[in-house]
C-alpha positions as a Markdown table, in Angstrom:
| # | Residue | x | y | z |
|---|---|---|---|---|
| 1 | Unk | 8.5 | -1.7 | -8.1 |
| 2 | Unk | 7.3 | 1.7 | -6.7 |
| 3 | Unk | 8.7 | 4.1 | -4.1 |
| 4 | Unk | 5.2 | 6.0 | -2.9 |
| 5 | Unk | 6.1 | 9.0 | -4.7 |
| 6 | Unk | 2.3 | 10.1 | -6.2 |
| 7 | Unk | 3.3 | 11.7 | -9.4 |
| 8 | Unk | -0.3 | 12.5 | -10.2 |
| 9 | Unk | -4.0 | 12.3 | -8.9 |
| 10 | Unk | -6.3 | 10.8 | -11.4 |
| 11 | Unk | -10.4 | 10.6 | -11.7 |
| 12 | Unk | -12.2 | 7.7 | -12.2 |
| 13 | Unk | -14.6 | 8.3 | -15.3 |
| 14 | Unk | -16.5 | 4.9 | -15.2 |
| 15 | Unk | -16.0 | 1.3 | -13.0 |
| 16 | Unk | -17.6 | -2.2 | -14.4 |
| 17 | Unk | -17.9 | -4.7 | -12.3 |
| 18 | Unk | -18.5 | -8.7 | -13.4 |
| 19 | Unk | -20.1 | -9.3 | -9.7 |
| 20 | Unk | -17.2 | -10.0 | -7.1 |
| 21 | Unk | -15.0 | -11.7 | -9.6 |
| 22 | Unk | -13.4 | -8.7 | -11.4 |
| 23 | Unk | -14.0 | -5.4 | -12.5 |
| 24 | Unk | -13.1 | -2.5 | -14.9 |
| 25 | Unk | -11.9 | 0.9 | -14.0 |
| 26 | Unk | -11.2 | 3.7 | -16.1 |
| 27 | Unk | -9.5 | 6.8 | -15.3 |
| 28 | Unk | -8.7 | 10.3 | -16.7 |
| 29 | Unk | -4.3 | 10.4 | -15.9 |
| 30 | Unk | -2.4 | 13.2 | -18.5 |
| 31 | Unk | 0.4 | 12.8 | -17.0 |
| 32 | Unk | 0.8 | 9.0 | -15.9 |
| 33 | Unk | -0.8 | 8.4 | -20.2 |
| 34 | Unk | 2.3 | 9.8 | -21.4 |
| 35 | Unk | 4.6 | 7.4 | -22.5 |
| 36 | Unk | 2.6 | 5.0 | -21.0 |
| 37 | Unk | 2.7 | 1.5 | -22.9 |
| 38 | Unk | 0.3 | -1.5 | -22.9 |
| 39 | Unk | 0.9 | -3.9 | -20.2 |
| 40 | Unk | 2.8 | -0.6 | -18.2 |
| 41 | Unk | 2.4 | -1.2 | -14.1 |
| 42 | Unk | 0.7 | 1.6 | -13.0 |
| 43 | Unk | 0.2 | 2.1 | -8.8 |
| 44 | Unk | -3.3 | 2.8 | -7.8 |
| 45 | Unk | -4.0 | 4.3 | -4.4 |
| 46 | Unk | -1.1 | 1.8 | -3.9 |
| 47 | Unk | -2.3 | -1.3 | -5.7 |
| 48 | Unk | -0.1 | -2.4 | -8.4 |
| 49 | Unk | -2.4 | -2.6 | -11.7 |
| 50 | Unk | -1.3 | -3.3 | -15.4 |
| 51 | Unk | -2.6 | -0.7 | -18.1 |
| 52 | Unk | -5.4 | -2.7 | -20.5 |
| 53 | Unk | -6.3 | 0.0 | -22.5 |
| 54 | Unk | -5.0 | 3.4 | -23.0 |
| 55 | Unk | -6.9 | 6.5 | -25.2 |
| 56 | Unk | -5.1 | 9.8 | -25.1 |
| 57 | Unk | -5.4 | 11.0 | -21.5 |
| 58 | Unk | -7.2 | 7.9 | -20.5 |
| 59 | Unk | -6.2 | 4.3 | -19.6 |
| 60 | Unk | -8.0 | 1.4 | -18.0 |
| 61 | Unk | -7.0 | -1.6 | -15.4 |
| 62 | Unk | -8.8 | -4.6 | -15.1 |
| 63 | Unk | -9.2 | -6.1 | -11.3 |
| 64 | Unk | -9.4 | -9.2 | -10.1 |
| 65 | Unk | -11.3 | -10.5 | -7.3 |
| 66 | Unk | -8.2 | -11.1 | -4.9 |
| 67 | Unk | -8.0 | -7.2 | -5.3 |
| 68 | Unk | -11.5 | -6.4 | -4.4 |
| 69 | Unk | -11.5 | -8.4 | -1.6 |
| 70 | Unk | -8.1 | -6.7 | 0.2 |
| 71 | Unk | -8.2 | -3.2 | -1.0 |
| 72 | Unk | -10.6 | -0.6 | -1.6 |
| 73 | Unk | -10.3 | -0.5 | -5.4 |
| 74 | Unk | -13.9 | -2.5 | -5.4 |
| 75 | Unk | -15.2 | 1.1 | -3.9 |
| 76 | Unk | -14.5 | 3.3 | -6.3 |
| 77 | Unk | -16.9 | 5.5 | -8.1 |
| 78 | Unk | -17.2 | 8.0 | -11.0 |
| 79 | Unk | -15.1 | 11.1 | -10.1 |
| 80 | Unk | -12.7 | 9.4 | -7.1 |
| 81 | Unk | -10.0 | 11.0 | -7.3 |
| 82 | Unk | -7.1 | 8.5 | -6.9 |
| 83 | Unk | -3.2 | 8.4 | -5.8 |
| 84 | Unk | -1.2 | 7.1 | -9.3 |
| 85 | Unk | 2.8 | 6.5 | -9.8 |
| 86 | Unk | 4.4 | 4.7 | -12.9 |
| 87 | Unk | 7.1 | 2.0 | -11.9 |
| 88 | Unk | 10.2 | 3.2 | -10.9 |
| 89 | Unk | 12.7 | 2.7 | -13.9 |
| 90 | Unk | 15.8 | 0.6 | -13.4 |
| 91 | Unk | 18.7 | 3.3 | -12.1 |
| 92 | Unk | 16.0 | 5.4 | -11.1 |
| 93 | Unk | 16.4 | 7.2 | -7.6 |
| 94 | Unk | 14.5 | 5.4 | -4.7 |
| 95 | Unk | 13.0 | 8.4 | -2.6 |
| 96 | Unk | 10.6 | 6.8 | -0.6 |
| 97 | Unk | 10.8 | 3.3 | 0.1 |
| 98 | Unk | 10.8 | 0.1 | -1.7 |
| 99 | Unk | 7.0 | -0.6 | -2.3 |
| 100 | Unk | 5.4 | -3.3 | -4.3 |
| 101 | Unk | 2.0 | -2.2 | -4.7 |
| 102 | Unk | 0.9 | -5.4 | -2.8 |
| 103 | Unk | -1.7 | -4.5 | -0.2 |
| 104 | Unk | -1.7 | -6.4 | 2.5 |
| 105 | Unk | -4.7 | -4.8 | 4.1 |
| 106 | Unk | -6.9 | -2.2 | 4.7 |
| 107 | Unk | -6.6 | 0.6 | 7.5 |
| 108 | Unk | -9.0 | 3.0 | 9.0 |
| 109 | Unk | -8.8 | 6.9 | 9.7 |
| 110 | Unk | -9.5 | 7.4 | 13.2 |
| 111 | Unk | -7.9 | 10.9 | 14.0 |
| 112 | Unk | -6.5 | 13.7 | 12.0 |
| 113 | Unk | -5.3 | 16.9 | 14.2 |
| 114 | Unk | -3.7 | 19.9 | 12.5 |
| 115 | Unk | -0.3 | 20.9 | 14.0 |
| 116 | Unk | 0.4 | 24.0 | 12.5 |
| 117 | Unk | 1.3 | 23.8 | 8.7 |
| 118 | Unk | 1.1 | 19.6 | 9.3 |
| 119 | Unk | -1.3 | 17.4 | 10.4 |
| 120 | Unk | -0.9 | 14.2 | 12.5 |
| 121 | Unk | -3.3 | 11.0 | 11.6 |
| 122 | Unk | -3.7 | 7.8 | 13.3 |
| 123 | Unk | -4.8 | 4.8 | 11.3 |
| 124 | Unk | -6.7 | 1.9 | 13.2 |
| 125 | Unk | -4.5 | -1.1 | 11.5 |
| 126 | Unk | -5.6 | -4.9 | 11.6 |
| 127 | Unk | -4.8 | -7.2 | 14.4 |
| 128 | Unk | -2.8 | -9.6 | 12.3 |
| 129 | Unk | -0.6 | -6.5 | 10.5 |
| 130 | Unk | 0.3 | -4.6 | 13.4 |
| 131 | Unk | 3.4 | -6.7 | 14.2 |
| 132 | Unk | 5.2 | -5.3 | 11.1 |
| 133 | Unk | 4.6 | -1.8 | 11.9 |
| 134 | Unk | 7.3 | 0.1 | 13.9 |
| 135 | Unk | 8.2 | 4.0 | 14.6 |
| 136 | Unk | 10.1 | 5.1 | 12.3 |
| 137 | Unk | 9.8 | 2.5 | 9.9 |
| 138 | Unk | 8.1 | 3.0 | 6.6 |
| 139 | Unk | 4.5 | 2.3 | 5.6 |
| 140 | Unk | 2.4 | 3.2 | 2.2 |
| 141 | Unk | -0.9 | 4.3 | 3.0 |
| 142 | Unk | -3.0 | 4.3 | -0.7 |
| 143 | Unk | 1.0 | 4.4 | -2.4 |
| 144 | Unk | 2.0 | 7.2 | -0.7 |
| 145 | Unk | 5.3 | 6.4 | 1.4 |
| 146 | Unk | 5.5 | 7.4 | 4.7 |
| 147 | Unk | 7.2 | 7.2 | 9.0 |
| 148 | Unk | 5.4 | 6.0 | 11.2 |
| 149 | Unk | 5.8 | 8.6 | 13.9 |
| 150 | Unk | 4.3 | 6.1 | 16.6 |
| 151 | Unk | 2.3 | 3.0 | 17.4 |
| 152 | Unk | 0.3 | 1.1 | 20.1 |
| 153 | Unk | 1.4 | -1.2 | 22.6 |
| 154 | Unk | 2.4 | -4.9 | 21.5 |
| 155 | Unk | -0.8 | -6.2 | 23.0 |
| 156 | Unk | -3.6 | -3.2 | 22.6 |
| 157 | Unk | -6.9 | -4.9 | 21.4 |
| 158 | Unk | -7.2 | -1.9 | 18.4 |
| 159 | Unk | -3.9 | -1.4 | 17.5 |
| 160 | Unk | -3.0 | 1.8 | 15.2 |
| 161 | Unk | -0.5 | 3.9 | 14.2 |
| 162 | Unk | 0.1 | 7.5 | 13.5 |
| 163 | Unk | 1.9 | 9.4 | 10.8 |
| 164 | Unk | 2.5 | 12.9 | 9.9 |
| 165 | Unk | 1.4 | 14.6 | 6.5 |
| 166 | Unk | 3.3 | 18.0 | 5.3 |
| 167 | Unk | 1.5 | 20.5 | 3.3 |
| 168 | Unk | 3.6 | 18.7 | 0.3 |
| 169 | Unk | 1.7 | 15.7 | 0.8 |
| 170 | Unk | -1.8 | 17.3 | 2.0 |
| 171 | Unk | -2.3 | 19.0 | -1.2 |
| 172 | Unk | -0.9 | 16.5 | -3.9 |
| 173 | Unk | -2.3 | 13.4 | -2.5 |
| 174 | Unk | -5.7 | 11.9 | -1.6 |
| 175 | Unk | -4.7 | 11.7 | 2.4 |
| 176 | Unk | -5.5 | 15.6 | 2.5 |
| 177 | Unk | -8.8 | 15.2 | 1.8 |
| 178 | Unk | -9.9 | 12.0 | 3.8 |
| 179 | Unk | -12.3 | 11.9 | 7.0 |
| 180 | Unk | -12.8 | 9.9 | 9.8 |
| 181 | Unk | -13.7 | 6.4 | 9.1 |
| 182 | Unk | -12.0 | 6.7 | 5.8 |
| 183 | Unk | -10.7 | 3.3 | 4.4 |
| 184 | Unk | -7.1 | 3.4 | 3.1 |
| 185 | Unk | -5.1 | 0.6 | 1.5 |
| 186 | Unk | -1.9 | -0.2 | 3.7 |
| 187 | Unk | 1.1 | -1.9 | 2.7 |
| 188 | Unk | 4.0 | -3.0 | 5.2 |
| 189 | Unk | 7.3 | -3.0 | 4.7 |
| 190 | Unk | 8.3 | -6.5 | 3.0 |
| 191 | Unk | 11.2 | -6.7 | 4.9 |
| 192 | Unk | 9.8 | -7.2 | 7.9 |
| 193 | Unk | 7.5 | -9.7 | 6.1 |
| 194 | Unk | 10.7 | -11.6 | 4.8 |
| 195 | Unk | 12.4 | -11.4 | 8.2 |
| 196 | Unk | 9.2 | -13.2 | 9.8 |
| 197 | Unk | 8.7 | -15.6 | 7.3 |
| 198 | Unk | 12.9 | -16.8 | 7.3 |
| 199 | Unk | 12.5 | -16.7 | 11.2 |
| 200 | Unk | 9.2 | -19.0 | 11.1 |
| 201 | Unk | 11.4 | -21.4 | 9.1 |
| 202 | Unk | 14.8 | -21.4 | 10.7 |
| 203 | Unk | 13.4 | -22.7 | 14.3 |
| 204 | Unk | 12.2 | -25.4 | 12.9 |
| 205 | Unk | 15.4 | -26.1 | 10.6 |
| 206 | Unk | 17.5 | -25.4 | 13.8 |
| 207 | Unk | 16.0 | -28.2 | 15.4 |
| 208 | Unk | 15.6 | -30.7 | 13.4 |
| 209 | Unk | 19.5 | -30.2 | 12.6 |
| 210 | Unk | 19.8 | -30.2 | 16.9 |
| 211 | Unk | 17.9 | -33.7 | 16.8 |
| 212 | Unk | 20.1 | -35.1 | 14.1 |
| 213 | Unk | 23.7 | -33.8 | 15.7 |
| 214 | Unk | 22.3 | -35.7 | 19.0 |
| 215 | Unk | 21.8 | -38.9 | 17.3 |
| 216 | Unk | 24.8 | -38.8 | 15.6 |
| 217 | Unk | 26.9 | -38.4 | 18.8 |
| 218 | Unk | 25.0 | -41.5 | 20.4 |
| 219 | Unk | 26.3 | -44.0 | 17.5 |
């Protein structure tokens, strides 16, 4: 487990790719290397990744091709520079949110406007994730934990979503840097995934134990 704190941005130094089956990346991390161990969980630009190889201040991931597919790890280069975070330790303090590194999708930069020492972005979100975001809930955008500060209406053909990025945030992560049309790897927040995917199966629970409290009755 993660909490989008970045601890460190890494550089990709080389990325092999075996077609769209799996690839893999190498990256220049001193700090996330140290005391790393093989088989560590490492969180690239959000995407929860195992450590395959590690040599001094380098360490390699392999990627499969469910990962290329639904985030933008398939688009590195040589010299991206790239959100990283170690797994939270057990008893370790939680100051983000709880995040899996389990992208669900990928997001879009559509606006960044500076607002004084801050800047406001709004991220063009797919159709079918859209339903899990909500102001002032959380949301990791490339493993960096962050409130959503608004959203668009229920039933807006392009939905989005804005956040705001502090000059904390703007200089240690990749977000400060990124354009419009920038992709970003997005991750909602699981409980709202759990809560959907309980509700989906307690209607049709609830009436199936309606149907059989009916027919007991009529005996």
């Amino acid at each position: 487990m993660f909490t989008g704190i970045i601890a460190e941005q890494g550089h990709v130094l080389s990325v092999e790719r075996d077609g769209d089956s799996s690839a893999t990346v190498r990256l220049h991390a001193p700090g996330t290397t140290e005391g790393l161990a093989l088989g560590g969980s490492i969180a690239v630009n959000g995407v929860c990744l195992t450590a395959t190889a590690i040599d001094g201040k380098e360490f390699s991931v392999d990627v499969m091709g469910e990962t290329l597919v639904r985030s933008t790890i398939g688009e590195l280069a040589p010299g991206d520079a790239v959100n990283l975070e170690r797994c939270v330790p057990a008893g370790g303090r939680l100051d983000g949110h709880v995040v899996q590194g389990h992208v669900d999708g990928v997001g879009v930069l559509l606006e960044r406007e500076p607002q004084g020492n801050w800047e406001r972005l709004r991220f063009g979100v797919p159709a079918n994730l859209a339903r899990y975001i909500a102001e002032k809930g959380s949301i990791a955008i490339d493993g960096v934990s962050l409130t959503v500060t608004a959203v668009s209406a229920a039933d807006e053909p392009e939905p989005w979503f804005e956040v705001g990025l502090i000059p904390t945030t703007l200089a240690e992560t990749g977000l400060g840097t990124k354009t419009t049309g920038s992709r970003v790897n997005l991750e909602v927040d699981v409980l709202a995934k759990y809560t959907e995917r309980l509700l989906a199966f307690a209607g049709p629970r609830a009436a199936a134990t309606g149907e059989a409290a009916t027919a007991g009755g009529a005996r």
